[in-house]
Backbone bond lengths (Angstrom), bond angles and torsions (degrees), N, CA, C in turn:
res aa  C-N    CA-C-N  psi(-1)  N-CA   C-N-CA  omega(-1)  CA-C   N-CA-C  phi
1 X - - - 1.466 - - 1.534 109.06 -
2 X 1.173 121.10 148.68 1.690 126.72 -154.68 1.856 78.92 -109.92
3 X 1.281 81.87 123.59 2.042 104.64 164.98 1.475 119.88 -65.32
4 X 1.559 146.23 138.51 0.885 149.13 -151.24 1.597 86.10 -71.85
5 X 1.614 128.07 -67.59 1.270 126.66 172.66 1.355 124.16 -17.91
6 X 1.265 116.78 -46.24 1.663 129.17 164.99 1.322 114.41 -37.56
7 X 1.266 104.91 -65.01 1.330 141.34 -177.93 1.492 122.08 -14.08
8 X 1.844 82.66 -83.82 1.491 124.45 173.17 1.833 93.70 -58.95
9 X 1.167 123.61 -61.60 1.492 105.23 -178.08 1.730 125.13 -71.57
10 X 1.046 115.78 16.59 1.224 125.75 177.78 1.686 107.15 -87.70
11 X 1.910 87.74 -52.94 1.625 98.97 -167.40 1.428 109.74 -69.04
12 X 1.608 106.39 -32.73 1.521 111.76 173.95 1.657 114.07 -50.61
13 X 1.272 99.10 -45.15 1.458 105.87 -174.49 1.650 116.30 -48.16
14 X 2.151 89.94 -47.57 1.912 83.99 -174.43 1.551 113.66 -82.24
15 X 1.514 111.16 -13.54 1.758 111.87 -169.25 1.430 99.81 -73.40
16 X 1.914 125.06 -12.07 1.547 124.97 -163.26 1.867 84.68 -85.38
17 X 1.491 133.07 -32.93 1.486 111.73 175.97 1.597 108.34 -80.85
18 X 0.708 142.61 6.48 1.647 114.65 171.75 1.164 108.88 -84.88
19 X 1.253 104.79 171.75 1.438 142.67 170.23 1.444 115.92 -37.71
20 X 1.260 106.10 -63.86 1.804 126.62 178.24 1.430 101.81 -48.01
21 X 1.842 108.55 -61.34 1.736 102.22 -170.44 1.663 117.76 -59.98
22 X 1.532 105.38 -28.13 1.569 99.32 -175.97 1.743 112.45 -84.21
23 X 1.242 114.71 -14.50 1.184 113.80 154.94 1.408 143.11 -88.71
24 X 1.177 114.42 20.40 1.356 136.27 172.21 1.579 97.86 -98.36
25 X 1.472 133.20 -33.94 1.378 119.42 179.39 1.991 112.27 -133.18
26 X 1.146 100.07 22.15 1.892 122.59 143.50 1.708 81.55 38.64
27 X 1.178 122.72 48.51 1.901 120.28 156.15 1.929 102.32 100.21
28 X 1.559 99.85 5.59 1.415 73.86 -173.27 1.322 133.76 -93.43
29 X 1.474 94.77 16.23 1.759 127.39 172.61 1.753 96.37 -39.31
30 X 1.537 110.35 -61.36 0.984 108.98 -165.95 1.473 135.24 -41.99
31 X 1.712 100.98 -29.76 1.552 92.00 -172.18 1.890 98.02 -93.50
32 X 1.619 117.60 16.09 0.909 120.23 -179.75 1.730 120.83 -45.78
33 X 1.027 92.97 -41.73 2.170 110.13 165.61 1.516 101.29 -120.86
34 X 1.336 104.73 137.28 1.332 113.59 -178.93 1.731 111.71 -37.40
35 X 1.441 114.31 157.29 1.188 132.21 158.56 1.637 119.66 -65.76
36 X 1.146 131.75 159.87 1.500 131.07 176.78 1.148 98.32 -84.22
37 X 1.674 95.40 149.34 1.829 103.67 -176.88 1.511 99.44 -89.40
38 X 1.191 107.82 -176.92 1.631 128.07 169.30 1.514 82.61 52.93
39 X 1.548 112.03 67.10 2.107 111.46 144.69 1.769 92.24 -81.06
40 X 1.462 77.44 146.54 1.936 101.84 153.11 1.165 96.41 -76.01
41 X 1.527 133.80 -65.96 1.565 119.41 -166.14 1.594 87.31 -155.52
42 X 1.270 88.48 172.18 1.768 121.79 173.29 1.419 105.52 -142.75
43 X 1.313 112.51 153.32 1.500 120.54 159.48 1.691 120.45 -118.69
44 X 1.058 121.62 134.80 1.896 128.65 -177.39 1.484 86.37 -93.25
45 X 1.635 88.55 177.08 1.712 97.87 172.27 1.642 89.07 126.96
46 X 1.287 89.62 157.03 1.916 102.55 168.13 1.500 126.65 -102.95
47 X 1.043 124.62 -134.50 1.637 133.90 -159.95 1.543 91.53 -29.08
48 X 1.506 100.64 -79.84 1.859 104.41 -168.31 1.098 121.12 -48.37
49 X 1.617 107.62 -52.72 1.632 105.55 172.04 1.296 106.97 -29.98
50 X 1.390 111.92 -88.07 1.815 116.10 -173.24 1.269 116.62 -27.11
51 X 1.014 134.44 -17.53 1.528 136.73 -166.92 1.550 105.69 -121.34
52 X 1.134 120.54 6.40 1.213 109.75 -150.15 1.640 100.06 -110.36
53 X 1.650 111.91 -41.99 1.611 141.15 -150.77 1.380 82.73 -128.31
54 X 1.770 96.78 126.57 1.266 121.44 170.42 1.436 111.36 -159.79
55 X 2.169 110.07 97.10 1.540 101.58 -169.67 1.443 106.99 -107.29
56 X 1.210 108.58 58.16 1.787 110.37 165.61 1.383 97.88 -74.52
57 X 1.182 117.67 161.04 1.263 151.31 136.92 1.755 93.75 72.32
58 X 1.339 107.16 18.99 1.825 121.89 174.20 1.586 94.03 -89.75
59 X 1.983 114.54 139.35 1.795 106.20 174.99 1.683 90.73 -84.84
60 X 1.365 109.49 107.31 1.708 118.53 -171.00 1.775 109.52 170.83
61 X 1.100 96.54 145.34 1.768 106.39 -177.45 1.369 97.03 -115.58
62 X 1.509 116.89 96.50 0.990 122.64 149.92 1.614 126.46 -140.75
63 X 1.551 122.49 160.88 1.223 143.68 -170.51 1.527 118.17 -123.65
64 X 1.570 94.66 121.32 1.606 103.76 163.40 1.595 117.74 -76.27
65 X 1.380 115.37 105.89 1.227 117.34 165.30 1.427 141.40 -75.39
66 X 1.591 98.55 2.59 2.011 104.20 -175.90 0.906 97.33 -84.55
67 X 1.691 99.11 162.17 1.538 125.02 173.23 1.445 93.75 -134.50
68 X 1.215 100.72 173.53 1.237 111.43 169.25 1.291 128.44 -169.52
69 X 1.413 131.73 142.96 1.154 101.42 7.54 1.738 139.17 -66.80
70 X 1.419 132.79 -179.40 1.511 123.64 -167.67 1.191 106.25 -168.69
71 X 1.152 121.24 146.82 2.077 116.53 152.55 1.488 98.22 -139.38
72 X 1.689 92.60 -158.40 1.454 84.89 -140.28 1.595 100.28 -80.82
73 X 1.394 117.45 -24.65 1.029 135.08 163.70 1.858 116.04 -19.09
74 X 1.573 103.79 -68.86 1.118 119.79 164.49 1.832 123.84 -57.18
75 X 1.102 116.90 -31.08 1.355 127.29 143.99 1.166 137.31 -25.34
76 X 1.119 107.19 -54.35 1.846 133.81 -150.35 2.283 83.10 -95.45
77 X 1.596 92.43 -46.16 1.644 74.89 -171.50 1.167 124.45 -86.33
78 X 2.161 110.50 -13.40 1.366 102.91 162.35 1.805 107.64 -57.86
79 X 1.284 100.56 -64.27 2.179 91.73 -178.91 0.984 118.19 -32.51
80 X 1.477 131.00 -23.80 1.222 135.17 -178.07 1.838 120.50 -55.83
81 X 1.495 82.23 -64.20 1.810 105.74 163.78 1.733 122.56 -40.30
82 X 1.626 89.06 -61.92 1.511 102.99 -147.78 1.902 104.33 -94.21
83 X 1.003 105.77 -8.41 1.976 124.07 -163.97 1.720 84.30 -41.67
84 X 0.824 121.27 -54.77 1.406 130.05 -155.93 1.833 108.56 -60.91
85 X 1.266 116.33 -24.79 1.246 120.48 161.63 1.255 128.72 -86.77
86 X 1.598 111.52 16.86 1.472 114.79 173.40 1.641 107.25 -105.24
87 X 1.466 125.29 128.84 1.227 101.78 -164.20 1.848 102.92 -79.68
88 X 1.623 113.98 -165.98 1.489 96.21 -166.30 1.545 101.40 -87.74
89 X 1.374 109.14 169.36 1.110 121.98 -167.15 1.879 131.55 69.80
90 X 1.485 84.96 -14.10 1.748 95.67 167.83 1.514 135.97 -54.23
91 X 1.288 129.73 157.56 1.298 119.33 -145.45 1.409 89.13 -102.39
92 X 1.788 129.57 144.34 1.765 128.48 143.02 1.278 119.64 -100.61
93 X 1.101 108.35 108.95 1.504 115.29 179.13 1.757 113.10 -63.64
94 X 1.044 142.91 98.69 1.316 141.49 -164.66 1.933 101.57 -101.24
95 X 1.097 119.01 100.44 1.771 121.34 -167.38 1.645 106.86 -81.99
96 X 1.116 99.75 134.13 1.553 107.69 156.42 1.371 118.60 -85.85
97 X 1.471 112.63 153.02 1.371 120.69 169.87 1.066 110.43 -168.61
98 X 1.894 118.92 133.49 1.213 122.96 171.24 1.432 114.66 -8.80
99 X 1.595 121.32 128.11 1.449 130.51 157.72 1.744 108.87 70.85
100 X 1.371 105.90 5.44 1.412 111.35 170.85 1.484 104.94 -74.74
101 X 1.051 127.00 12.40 1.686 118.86 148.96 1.636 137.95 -90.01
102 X 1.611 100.47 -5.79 1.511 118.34 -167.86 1.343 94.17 -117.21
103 X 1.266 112.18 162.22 1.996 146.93 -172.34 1.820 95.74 -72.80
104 X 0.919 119.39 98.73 1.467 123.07 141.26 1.557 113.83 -11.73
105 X 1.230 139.55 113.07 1.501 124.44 164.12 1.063 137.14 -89.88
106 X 1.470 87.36 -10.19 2.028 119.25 -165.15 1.910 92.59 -102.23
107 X 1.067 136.80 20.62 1.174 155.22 160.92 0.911 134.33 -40.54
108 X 1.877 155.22 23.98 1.351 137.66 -129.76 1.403 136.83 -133.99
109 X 1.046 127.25 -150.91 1.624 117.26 175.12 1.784 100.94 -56.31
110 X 1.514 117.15 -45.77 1.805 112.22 -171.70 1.061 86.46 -73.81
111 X 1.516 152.15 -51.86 1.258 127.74 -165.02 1.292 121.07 -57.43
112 X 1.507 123.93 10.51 1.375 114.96 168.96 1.682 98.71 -101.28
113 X 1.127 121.06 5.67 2.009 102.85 -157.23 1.494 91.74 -75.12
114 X 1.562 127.04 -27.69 1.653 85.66 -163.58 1.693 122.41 -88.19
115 X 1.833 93.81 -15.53 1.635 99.17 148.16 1.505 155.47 -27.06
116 X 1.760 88.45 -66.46 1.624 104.57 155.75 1.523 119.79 -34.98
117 X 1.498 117.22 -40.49 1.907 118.10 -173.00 1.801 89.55 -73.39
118 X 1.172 130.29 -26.15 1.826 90.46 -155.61 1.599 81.28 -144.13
119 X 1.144 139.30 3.05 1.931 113.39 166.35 1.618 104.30 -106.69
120 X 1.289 94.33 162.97 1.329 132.26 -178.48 2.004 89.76 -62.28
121 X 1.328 119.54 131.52 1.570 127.60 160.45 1.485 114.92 -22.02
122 X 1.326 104.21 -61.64 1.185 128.29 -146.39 1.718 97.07 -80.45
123 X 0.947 126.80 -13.64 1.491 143.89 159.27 1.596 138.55 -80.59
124 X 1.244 102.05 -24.34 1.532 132.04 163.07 1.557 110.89 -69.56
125 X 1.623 96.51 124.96 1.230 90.49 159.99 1.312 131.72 -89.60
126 X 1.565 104.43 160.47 1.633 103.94 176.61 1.861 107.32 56.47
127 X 1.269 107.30 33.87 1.429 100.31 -158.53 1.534 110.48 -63.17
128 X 1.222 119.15 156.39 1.997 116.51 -169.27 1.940 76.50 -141.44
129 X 1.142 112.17 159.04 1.739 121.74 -152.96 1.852 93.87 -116.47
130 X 1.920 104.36 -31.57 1.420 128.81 177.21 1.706 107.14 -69.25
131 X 1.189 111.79 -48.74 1.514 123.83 -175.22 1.419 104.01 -80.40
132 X 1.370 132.98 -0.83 1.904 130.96 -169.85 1.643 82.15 -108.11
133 X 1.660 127.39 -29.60 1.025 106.72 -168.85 1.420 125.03 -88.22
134 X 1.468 96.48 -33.17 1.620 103.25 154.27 1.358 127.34 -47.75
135 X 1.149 119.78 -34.60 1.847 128.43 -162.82 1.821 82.41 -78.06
136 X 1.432 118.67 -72.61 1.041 133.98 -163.19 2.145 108.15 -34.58
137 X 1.782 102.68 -52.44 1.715 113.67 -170.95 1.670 90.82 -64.90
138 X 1.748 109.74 -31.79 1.191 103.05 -153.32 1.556 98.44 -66.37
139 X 1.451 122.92 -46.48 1.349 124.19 155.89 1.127 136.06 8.20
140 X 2.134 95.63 -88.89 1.367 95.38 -168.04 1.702 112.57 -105.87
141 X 1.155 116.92 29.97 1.050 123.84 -174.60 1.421 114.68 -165.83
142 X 1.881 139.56 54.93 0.659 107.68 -147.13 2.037 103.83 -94.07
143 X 1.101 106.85 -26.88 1.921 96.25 169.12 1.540 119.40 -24.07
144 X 1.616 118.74 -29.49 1.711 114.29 -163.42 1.882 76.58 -78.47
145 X 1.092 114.76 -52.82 1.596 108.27 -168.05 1.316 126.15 -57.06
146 X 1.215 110.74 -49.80 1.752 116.26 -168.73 1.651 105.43 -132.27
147 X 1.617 111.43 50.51 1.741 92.75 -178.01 1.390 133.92 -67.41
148 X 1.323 110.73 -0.14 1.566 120.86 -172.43 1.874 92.72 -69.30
149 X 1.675 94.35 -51.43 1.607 109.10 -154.36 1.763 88.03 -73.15
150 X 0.685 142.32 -27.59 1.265 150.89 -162.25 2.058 110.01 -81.52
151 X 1.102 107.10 -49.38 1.529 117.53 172.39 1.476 112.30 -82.50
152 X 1.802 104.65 -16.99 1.791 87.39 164.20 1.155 128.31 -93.57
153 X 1.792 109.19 -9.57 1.062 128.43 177.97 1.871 123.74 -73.84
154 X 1.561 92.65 -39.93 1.285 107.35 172.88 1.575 113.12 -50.53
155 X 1.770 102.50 -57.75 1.543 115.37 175.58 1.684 107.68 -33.80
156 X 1.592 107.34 -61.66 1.442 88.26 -171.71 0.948 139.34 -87.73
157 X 1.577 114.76 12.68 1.436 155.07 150.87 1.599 92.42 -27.31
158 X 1.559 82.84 -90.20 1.879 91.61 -171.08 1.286 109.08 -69.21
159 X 1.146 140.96 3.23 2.093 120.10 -179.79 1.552 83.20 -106.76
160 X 1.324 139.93 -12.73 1.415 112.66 153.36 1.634 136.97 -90.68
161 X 1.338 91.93 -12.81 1.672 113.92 169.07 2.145 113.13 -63.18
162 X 1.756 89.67 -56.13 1.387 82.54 -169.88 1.669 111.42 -121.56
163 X 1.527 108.66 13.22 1.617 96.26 173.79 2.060 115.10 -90.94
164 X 0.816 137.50 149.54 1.214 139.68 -174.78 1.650 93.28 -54.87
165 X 2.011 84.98 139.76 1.779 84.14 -179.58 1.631 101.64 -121.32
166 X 1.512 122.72 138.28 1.281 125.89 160.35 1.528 107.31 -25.18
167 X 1.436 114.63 145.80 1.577 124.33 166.06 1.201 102.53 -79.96
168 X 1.765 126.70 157.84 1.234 123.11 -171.12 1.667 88.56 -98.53
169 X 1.259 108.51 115.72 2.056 106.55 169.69 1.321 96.37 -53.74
170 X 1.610 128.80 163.20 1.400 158.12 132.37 1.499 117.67 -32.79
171 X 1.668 109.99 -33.00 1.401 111.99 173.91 1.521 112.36 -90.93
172 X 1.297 119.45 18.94 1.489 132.61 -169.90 1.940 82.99 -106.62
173 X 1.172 141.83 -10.95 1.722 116.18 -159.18 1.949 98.71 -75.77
174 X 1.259 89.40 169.25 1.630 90.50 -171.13 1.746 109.57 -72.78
175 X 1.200 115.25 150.59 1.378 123.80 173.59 2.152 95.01 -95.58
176 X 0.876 79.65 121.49 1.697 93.39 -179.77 1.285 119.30 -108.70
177 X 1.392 130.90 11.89 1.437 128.36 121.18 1.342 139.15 -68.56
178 X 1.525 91.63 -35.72 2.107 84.57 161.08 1.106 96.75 -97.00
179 X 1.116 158.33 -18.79 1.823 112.58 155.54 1.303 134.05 -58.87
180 X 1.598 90.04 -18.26 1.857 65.73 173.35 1.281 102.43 -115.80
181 X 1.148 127.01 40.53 1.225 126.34 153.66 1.714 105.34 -100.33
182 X 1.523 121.26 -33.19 1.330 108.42 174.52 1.538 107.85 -80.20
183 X 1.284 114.47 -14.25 1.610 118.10 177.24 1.939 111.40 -69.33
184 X 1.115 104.47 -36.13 1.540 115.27 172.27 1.355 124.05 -72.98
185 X 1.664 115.40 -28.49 1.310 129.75 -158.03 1.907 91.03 -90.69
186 X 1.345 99.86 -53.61 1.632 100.42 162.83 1.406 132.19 -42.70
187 X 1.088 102.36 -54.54 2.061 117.85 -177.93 1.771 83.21 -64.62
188 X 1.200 139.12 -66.92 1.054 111.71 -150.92 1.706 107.94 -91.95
189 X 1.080 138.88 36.48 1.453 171.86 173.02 1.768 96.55 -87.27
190 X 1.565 83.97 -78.97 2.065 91.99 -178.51 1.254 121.41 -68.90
191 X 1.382 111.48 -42.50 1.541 91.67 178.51 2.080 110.03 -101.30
192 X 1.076 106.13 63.14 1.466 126.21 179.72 1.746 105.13 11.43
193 X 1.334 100.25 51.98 1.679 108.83 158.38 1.379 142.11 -109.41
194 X 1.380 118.73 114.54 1.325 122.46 -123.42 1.887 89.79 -94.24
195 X 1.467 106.61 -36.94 1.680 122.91 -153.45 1.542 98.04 -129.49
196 X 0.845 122.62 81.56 2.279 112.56 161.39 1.173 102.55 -59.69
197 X 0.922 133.72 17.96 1.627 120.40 139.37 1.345 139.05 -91.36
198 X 1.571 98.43 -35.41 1.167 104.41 170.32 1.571 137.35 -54.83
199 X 1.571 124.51 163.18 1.242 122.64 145.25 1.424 122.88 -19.10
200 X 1.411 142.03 154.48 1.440 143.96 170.45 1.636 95.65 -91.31
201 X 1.048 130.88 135.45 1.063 155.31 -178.52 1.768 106.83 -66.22
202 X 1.428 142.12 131.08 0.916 139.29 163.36 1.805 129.33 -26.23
203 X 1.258 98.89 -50.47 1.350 82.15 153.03 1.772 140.82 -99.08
204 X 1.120 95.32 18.07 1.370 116.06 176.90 1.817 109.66 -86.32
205 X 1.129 88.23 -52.41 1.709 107.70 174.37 1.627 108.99 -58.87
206 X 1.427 122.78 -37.61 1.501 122.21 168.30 1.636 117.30 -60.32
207 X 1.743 103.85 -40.67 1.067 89.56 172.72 1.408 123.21 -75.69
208 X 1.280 124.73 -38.07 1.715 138.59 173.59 1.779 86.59 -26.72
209 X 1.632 111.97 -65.19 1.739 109.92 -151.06 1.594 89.32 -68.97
210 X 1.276 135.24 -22.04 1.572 133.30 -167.78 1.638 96.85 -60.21
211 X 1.408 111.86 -69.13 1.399 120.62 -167.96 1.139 114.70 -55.26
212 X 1.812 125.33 -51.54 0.939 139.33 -176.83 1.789 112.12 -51.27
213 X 1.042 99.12 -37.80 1.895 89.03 166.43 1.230 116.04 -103.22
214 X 1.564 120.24 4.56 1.907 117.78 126.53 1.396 111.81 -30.55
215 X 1.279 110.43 -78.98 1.526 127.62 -154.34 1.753 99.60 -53.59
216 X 1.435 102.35 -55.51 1.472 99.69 178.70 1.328 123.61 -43.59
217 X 1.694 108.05 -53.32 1.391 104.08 179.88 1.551 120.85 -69.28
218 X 0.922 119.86 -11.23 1.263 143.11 158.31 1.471 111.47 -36.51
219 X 1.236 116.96 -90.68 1.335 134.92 153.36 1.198 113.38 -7.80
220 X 1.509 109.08 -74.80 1.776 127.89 176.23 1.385 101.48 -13.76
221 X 1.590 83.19 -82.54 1.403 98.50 -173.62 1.462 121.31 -39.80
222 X 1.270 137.29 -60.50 1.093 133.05 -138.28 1.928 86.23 -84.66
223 X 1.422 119.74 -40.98 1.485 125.97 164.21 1.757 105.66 -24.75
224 X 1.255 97.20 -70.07 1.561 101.31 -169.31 1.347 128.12 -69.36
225 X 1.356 110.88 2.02 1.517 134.06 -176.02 1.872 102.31 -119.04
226 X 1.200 121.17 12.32 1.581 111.99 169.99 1.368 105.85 77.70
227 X 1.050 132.53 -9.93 2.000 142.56 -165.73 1.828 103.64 -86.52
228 X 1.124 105.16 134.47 1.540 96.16 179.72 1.536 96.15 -94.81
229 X 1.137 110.40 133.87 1.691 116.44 175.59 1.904 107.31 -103.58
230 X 1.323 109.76 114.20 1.687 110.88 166.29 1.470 119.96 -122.09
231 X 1.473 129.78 177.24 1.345 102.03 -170.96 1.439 80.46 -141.48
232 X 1.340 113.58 151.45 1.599 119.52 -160.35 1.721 87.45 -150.16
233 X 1.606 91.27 131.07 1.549 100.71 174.94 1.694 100.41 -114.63
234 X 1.161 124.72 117.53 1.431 135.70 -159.92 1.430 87.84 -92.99
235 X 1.905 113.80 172.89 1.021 142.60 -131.04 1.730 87.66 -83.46
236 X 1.046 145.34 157.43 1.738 162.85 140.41 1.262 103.89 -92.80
237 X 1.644 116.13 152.50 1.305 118.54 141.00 1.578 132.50 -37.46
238 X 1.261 136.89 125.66 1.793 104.91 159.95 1.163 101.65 -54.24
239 X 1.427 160.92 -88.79 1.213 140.21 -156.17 1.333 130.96 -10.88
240 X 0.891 86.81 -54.26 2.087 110.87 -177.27 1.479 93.71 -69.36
241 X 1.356 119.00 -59.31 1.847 128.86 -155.29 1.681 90.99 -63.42
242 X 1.368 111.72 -38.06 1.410 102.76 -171.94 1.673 115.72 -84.08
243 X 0.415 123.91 -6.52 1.564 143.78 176.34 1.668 100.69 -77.58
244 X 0.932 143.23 -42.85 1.478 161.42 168.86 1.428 128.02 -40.75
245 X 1.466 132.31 57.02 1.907 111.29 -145.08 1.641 94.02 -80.78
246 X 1.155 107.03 140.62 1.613 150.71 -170.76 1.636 88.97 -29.90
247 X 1.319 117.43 -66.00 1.769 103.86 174.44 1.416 120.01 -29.79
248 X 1.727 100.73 -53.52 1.947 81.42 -173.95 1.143 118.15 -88.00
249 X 1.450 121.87 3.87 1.483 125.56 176.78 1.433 109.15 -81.09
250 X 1.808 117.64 -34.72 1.164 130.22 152.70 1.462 120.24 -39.23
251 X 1.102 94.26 -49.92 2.168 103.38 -174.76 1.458 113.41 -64.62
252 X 1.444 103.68 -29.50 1.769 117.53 -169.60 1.920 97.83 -79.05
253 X 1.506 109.37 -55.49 1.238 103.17 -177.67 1.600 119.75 -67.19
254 X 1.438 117.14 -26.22 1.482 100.24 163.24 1.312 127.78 -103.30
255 X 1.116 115.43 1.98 1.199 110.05 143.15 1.529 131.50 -50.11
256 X 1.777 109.50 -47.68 1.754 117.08 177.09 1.535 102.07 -79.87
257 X 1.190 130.83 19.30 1.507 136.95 164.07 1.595 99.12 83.64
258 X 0.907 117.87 -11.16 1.999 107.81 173.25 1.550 97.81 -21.73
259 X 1.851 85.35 148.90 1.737 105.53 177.37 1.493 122.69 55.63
260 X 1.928 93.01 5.99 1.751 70.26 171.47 2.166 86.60 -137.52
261 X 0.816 122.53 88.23 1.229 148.06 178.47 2.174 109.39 -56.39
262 X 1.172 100.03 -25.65 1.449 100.17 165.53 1.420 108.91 -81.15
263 X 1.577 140.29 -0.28 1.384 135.66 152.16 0.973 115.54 -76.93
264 X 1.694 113.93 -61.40 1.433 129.11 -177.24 1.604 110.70 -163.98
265 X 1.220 107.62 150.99 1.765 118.79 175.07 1.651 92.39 -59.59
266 X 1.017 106.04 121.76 1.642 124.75 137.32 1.577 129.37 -90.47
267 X 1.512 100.59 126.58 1.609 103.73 -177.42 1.375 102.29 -143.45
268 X 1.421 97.40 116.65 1.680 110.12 -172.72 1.300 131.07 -118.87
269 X 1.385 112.44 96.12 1.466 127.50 -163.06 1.505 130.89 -84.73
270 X 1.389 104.94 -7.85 1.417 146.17 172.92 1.583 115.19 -6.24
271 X 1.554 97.17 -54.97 1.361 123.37 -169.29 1.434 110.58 -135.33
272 X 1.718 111.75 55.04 1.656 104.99 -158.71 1.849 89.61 -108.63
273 X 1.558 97.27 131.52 1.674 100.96 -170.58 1.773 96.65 -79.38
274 X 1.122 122.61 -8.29 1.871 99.76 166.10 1.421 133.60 -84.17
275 X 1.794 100.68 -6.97 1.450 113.39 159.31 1.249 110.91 -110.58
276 X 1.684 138.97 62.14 1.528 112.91 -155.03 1.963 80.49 -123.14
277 X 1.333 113.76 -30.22 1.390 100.38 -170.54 1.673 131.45 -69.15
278 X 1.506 131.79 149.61 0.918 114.78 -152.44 1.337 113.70 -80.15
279 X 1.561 132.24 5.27 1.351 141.24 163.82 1.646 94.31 -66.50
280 X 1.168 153.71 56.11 1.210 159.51 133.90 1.125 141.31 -153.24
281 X 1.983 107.11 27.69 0.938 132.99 -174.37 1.742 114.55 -120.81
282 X 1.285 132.45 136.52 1.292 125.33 171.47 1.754 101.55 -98.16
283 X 1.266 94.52 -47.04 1.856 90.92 172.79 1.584 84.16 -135.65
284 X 1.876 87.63 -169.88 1.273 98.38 -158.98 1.709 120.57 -87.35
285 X 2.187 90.29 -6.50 1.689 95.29 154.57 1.615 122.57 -101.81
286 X 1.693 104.03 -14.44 1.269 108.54 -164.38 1.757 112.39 -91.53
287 X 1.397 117.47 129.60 1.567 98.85 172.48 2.111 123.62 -79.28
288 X 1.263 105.10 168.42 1.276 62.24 -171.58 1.904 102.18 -111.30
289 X 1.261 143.07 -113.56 1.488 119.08 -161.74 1.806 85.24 -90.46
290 X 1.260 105.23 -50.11 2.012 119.38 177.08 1.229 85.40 -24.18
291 X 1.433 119.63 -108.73 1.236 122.07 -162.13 1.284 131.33 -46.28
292 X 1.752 119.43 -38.05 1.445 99.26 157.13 1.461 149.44 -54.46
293 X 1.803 92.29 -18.41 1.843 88.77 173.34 1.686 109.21 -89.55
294 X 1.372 118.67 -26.39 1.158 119.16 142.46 1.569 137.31 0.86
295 X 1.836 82.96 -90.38 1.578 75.16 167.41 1.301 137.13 -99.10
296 X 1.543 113.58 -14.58 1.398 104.95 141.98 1.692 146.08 -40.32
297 X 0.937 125.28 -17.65 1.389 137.49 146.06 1.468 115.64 -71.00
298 X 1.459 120.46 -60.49 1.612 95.21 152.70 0.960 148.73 -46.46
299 X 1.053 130.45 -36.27 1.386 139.77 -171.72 1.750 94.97 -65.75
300 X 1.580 111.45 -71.60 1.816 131.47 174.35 1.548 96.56 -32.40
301 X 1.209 124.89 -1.61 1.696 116.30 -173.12 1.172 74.21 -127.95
302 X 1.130 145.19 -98.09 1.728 117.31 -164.24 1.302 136.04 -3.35
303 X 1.352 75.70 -48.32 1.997 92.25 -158.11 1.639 105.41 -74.79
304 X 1.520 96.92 -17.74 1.543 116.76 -165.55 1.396 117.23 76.89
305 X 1.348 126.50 26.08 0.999 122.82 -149.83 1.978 99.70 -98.90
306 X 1.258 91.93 -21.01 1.407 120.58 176.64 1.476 130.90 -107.01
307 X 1.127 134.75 162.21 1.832 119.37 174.40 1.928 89.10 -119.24
């Protein structure tokens, strides 16, 4: 007869493949066991980052460090952790992305849970010792926590595993002008921006100077640790890129220090015509694996990091 203990670790086992469990911690499985030491480089950053950098089958040891969601904030304290697995002289890729100069609003107590599993306390924000322990049971056990959510999840586990699935038609591929027109209409939804043309708003501009001595210390750091720190804005849709008027694309690049190379190398891929077609796009910000190894190999030839 199978022990309730069994049980519970059985179900744990299948609720750890769905959908639901890996989206409760958006990649942060990974730093679940340490990273390999002696990287050539890593890159931080959120949504795009993650999608963006992909160094399989590159002769190079490197790691994508975004999650997402992320800012730079969250950045600064993964490097914090992990610096020590870059060997010296290794490269940090630090990513730009639209509105990566402004405060998250959508920000909150859950936006810390997938943290709690892999940083140091003292790196957490707003850290609560009650809420690290929840994230943590929620982890490795999550049925004791949420079994309702857990047995409905399982269900649709299996009726998408083994019931026959519609073929996706050809007239199903994404239209990538309205996404990034609903992708734009959103971003400026959350961070309450009415005009991308306009001026940044006073408190918009506090946050710009908030981040902006993120980024610096950023830098610092990686300076004072032997690490070369650069900040690389990877490939966009044109759809999306065009949608963008030149002021805030202006605001984004000096904000990530472009053109001034005694802070940091700027390398801006934004609008790069060898990734521009939509066979290397998943959406109209995201690349999809094509294009990420793509331009990850470019970039590793930039940097020289590669032949």
């Amino acid at each position: 007869m199978i022990g309730k203990r069994k049980i519970y670790r059985i179900i744990n086992t299948r609720v750890k493949r769905t959908a639901w469990y890996h989206s409760l911690w958006n990649g942060a499985d990974k730093f679940w066991k340490n990273p390999p030491f002696d990287l050539d480089v890593v890159n931080l950053g959120s949504g795009g980052a993650l999608h963006a950098f992909n160094y399989d089958g590159l002769p190079i040891k490197g790691a994508n460090w975004a999650l997402w969601p992320q800012s730079l904030v969250h950045d600064f304290n993964i490097l914090k952790n992990y610096f020590s697995f870059i060997k010296p002289g290794g490269t940090v890729v630090i990513t730009a992305c639209p509105f990566g100069f402004l405060k998250n609003p959508n920000y909150n107590v859950a936006s810390n849970l997938k943290y709690y599993t892999f940083l140091h306390p003292a790196t957490i924000l707003d850290f609560d010792e009650n809420e690290r322990m929840k994230a943590l049971l929620l982890r490795d056990n999550p049925f004791s926590v949420k079994p309702k959510r857990c047995l409905k999840e399982l269900y649709k586990y299996y009726c998408d595993k083994y019931l026959e699935k519609k073929e996706v038609s050809a007239d199903s591929r994404i239209d990538f002008a309205q996404n990034a027109r609903n992708m734009v209409d959103a971003w400026k939804k959350q961070f309450g921006i009415n005009d991308l043309g306009a001026p940044l708003s006073e408190k918009h501009q506090l946050e710009y100077n908030s981040r902006q001595q993120t980024l610096l210390d950023i830098v610092r750091f990686c300076k004072e640790r032997d690490l070369k720190p650069v900040v690389v804005y990877p490939p966009i849709h044109q759809e999306l890129r065009n949608i963008f008027p030149e002021y805030f694309v202006n605001i984004t690049k000096s904000f990530m220090g472009g053109g001034n190379s005694q802070i940091v190398e700027f390398y801006d891929y934004s609008d790069y015509p060898a990734i521009s077609d939509d066979k290397y796009f998943k959406t109209s910000y995201f690349l999809n694996e094509l294009g990420a190894k793509k331009f990850t190999e470019i970039l590793l030839k930039d940097l020289k990091l590669i032949k």
